[in-house]
N, C-alpha and C positions, 0 to 999 in steps of 0.2 A: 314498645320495646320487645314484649313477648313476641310480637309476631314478626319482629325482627329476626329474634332468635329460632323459631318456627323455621319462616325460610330458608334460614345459612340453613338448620339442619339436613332439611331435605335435601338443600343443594348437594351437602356435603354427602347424603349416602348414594342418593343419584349419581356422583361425582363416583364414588368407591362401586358403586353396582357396574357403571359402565367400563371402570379399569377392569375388575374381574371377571365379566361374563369376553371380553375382548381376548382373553388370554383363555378360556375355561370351555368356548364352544365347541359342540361336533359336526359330522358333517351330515345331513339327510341324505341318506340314500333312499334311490339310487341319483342323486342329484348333484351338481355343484354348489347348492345351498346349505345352511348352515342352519343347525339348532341352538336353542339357549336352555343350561343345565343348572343345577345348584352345585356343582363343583367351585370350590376354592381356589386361588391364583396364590401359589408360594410368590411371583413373581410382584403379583401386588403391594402382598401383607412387609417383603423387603423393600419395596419401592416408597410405602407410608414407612417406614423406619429410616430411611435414606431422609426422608425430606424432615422427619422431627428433628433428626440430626442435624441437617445442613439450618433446622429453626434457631436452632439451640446454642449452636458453635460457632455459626457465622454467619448468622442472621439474614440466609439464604431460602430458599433460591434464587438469584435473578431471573430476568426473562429469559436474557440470552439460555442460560441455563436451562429453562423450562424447555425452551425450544428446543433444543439438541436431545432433552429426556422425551419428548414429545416424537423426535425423529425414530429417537432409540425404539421404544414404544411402538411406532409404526415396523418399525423392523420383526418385534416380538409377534406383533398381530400377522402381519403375512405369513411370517415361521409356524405359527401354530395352523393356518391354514393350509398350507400346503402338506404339514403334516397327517392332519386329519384328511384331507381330502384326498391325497394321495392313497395313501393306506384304506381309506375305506372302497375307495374306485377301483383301484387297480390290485387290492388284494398285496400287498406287499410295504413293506417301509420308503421312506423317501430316500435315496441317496444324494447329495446335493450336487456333488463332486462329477458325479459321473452324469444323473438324471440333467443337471442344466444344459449339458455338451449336445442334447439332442430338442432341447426346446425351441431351436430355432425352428430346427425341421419337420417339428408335427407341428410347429405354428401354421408352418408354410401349409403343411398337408389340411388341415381345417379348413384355413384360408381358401382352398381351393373349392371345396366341400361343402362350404356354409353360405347361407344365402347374403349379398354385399350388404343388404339394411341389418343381418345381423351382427356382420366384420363390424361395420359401422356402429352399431350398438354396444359391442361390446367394449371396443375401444373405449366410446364415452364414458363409457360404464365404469373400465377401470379406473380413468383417471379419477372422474368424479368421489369413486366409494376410495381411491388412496389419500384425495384429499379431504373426504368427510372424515377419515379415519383419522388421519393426522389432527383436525382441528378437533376430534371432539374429544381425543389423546392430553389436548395444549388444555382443554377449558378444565379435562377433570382433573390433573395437577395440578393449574393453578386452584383450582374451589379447593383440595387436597393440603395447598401447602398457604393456603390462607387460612384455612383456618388452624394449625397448624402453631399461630400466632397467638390462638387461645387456650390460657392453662388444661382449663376443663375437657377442653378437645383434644388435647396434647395427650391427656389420662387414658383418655378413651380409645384414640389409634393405635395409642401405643400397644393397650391392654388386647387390644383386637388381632392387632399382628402378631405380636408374641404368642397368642391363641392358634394361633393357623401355620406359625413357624412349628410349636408343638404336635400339633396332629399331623402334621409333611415329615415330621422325624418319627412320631410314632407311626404310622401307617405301611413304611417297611416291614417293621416288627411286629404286622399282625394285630396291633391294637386299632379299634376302629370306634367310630361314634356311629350307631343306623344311622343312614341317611347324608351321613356329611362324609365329602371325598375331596380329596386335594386334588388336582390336575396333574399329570407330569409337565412340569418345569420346559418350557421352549427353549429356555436358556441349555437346557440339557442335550436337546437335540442336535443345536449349533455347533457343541464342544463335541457331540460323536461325530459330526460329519468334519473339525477339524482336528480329531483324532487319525480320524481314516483316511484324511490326508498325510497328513502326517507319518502316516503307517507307510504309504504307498512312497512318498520322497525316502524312506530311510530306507528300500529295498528288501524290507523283510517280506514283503508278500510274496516276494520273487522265490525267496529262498521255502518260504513254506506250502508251495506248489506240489511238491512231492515225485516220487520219481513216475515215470512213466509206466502204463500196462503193457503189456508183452501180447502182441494182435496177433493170430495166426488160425490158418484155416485154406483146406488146399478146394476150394469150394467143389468140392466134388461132385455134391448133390445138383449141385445145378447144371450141370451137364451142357455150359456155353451159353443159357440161355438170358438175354438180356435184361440187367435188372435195374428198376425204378426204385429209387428212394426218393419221396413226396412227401414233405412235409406242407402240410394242410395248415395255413394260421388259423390261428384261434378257434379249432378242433379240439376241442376239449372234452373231460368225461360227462360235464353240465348236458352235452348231447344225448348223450344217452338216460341221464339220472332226472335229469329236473323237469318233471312233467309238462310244465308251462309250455319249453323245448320240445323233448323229446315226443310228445305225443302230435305235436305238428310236423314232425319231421319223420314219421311211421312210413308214409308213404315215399320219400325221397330213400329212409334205406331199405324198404320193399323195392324198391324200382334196381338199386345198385346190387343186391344182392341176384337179382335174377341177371343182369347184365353180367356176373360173374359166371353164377351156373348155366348161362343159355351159350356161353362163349368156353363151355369143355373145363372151367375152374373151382377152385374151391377155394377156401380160407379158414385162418388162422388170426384169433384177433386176444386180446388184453388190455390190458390198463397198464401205462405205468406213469412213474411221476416224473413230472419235467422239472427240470430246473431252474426256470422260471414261471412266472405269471402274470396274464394281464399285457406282457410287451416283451420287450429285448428277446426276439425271436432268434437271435443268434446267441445266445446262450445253451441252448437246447440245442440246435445244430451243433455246434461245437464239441457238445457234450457228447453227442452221440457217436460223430465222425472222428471223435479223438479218446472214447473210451475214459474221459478224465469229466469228473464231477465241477463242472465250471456253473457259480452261482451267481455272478456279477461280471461286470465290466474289469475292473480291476483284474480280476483272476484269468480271464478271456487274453488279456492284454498282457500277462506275465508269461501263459502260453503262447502265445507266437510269437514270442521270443526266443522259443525254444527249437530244437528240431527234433520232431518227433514222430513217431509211427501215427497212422491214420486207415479209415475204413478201405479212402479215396487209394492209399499208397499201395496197401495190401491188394485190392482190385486189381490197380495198375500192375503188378508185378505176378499176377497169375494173366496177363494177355488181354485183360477190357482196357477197351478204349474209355478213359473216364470225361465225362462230358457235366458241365454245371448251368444250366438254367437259372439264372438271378436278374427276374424281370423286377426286380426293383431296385438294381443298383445302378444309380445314377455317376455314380465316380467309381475309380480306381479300385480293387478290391483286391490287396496285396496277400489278402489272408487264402485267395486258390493255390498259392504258391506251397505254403503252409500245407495245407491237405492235398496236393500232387494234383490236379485236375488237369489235364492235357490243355481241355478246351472249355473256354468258359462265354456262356452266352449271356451276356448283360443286355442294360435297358438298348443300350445306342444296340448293341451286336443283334439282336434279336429283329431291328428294321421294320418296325411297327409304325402302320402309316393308316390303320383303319381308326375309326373314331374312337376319343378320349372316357377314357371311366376312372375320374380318381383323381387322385394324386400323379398314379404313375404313369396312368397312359393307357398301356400295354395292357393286356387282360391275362387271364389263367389260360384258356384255352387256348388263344391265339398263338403263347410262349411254347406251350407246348406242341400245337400240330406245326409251327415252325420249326423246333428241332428236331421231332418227329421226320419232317420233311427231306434234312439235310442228315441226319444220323442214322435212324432206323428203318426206312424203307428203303434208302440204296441198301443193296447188297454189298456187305463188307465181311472182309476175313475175320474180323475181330467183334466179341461179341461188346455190347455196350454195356456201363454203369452209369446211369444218368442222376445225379443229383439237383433238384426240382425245388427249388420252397418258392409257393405259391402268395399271391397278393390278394387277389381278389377279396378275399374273406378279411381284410383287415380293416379295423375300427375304421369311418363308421359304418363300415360293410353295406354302404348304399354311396355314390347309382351301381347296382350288381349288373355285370352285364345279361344280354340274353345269350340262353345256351343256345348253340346252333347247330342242328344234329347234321348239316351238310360242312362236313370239313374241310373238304378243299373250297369250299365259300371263307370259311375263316381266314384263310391265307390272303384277301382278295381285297382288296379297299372299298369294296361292299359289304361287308360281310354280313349286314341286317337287312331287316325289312325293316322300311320308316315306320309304320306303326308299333311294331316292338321296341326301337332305339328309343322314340319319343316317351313310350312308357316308363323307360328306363332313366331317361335322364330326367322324368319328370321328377322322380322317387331324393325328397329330402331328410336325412336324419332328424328323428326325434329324441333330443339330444336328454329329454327326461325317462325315453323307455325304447332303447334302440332294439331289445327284441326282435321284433318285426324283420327288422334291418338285418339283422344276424341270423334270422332263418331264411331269409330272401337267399343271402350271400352263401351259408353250406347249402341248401338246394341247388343252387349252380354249380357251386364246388363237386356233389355227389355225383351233377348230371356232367359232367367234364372228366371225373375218372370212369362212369360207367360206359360213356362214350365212345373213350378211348380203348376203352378191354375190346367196345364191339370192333373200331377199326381195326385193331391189330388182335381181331379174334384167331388168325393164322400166324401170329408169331408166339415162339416161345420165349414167351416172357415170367418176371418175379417181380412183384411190385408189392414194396414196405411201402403202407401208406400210414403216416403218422401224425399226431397233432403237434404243434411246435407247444404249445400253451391253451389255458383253459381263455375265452373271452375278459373280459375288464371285469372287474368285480361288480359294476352296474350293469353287468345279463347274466354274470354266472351266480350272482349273490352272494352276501354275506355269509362267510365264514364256510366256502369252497376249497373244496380240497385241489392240490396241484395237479391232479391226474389228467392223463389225455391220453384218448382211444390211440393202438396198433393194430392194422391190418394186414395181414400178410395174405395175397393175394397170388397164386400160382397153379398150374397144373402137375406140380408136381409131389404126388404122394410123401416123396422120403422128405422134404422138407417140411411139409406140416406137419407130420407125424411126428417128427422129433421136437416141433414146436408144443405137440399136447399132448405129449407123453413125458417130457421133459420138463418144458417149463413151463405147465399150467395154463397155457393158453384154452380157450375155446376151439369148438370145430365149428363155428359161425358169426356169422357181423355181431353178435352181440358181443361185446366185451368183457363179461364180467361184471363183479362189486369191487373188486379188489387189487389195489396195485401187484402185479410180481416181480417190476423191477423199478428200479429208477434210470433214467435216461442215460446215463452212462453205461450204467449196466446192462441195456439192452444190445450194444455192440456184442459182445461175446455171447448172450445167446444168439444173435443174430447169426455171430460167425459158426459156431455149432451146428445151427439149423440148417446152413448153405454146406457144411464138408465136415471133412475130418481134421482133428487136430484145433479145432476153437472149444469154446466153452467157457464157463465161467471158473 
């Protein structure tokens, strides 16, 4: 009989250890794996009070019942996962609301990326770990509300919960036990992301947008000559700061910097801080092109609602022709209307017919010696404003294409040699340390703006080269600041000078330590630096 009693016990903590570590894991970085912690589950110690109760009063639970807490259950466990995992990865919180709207399409993007026995594996994988997770949800409730049935156990759960419901109330308040921590509640998560629903149906985000900045700037300093704003993905300050990075990638900005100065230029470079991280690379565009602090979706989507002044407008109504390169827009992009762009070069407009790298297809280079092709080498009355956000470098920044220092071969449905292409496509992400992968990809990136200074070493040109965002929080690491390098790239003295005399910038590719602006805020130094009459 004693070792009757022996067994249920085990069962029973066995039974409560797998309910709490299921709600209480974190995640290993830099990984999609999980670690096991001595944190507390508030959601447990309620869930053993729920079922004394349902013992007590009405002499429950049934199965059916079990089953549906067992479902519930399985809901709580994915919520804490993607919680932790999100946030530890990509450096930011999870939004449910907005982040689900784009899971189709970095499925798709992976899918394309990943090798088919891994597609393959993974799949199994979910289903299998949703249904081990559900049954073994069903077996520790039932061991939970079996015993349950017993005074003495009854004494015990109850005493235990009530223990762990206290230290979840006192642990706001600064009171603590060493050693022992409560989790945050997943249940808490749920309710912010259907608060921020909620926020978003009732039109107050609309209303708390705020008014508009006042853009102006008769760009004088630039004196016609045609200018580039390039936003570089996942260009981040980690480039420059975190050794592992930065000291592999010595020689890629040795090589760019001299492609600056052998081509009659100079630079102007800082830190500032993006508005994002990790992803929503049009959060940061936005930011920048509209002078307005946009930190989410939501906010993104209340403005273009609106009609308002922009970088793209202000251009247009001093005589450039405004032109947008978006080799990654696969559809409709109703939002060039919004920032004025005369002409916008998408995936389809861009007529990319030489080999596949990606997701998108299309490469960095290609995008650009094609508009190149059609905008800046005819001779035109009007000078250009090109806006540029580049793909290549995006998560998992493999197969990177080869750089091709012959650029009218870019244009060519040749554009490699077979032994370069093959090495290229050989290249598969390491989805545990994509480093590698992400220095591959900004050394292409670097060898495609230095490139381009050399071809258009005879034009006068201005080129904002800017990071959208720092890499995923699995290359830039834990607990990365939002910063991303500014490069301001031109021959012309009175705009650098006012860049680091004014606002702090460096007189070379180094960066800095130190944000001087935030992303919004660099529009009006921008405009400053280009004429008269901008500024912050």
């Amino acid at each position: 009989m004693a070792g009757v009693r022996v067994a249920g016990l085990i069962k029973l903590v066995a039974a409560l250890l797998l309910l709490n570590v299921s709600l209480t894991f974190s995640n290993i970085w830099p990984t999609l794996g999980i670690g096991l912690n001595a944190d507390l589950s508030l959601e447990t110690a309620v869930c053993v009070l729920a079922l004394l109760a349902a013992r007590r009063w009405w002499n429950g639970p049934s199965a059916v019942g079990l089953r549906w807490l067992a479902g519930l259950w399985l809901v709580l466990v994915v919520g804490r996962y993607a919680e932790v995992t999100v946030t530890s990865l990509y450096g930011r919180n999870i939004n449910l609301y907005w982040d689900l709207q784009h899971v189709p399409s970095v499925g798709a993007m992976f899918a394309v990326v990943a090798d088919p026995w891994l597609k393959a594996g993974v799949v199994v994988g979910l289903v299998l770990g949703l249904v081990s997770l559900y049954l073994g949800a069903r077996w520790s409730l039932g061991v939970v509300a079996s015993a349950a049935r017993e005074p003495s156990a009854q004494r015990g759960l109850g005493a235990l919960a009530v223990v762990v419901l206290g230290l979840s109330l006192a642990q706001p308040l600064g009171t603590r036990i060493p050693g022992v921590r409560v989790a945050s509640p997943v249940a808490m998560a749920y309710a912010r992301e259907l608060g921020e629903f909620a926020y978003e149906l009732s039109g107050a985000g609309m209303r708390d947008l705020g008014p508009p900045p006042v853009l102006r700037s008769d760009l004088s300093r630039l004196g016609g000559a045609d200018v580039f704003v390039i936003f570089l993905e996942s260009y981040g300050a980690v480039a420059w700061q975190r050794p592992e990075l930065a000291d592999p990638l010595v020689a890629a900005m040795t090589r760019l910097d001299a492609d600056i100065a052998e081509t009659g230029r100079f630079v102007a470079s800082a830190l500032v801080e993006s508005t994002t991280f990790g992803g929503e690379s049009w959060l940061a565009h936005v930011s920048l092109l509209s002078g307005t602090e946009i930190r989410d979706p939501a906010t993104n989507v209340r403005l273009m609602a609106q009609e308002r002044d922009t970088m793209v407008k202000l251009f247009g109504r001093q005589g450039y022709r405004t032109v947008a390169i978006m080799p990654g827009m696969l559809v409709a992009w109703p939002e060039g209307a919004f920032y004025g762009f005369e002409e916008i070069y998408d995936h389809e407009g861009l007529d990319y017919r030489g080999p596949q790298f990606g997701w998108w297809d299309v490469n960095d280079q290609y995008a650009l010696a094609r508009v190149d092709a059609l905008e800046i080498e005819p001779t035109r009355e009007q000078p250009a404003f090109v806006f540029f956000t580049t793909i290549s470098t995006h998560a998992p920044f493999v197969p990177a294409p080869p750089y091709q220092a012959d650029w009218a071969r870019v244009l060519t449905t040749d554009p490699y040699d077979a032994e370069a292409l093959d090495r290229a496509w050989s290249a598969w992400p390491d989805w545990t340390n994509l480093g590698p992968s992400y220095l591959e990809a900004i050394e292409y990136a670097l060898s495609n703006i230095g490139g381009y200074l050399r071809l258009r070493a005879d034009r006068d040109l201005v080129m904002v080269l800017v990071g959208d965002h720092q890499p995923p929080a699995l290359v830039s690491g834990e607990g990365a600041s939002w910063d991303v390098p500014v490069h301001v790239i031109a021959n012309r003295p009175a705009v650098l000078d006012r860049l680091t005399r004014h606002h702090q910038f460096t007189n070379t590719l180094q960066p800095g330590d130190q944000a001087v602006a935030r992303m919004d805020t660099l529009l009006p130094i921008l405009l400053d630096a280009f004429g008269d009459g901008g500024g912050p």
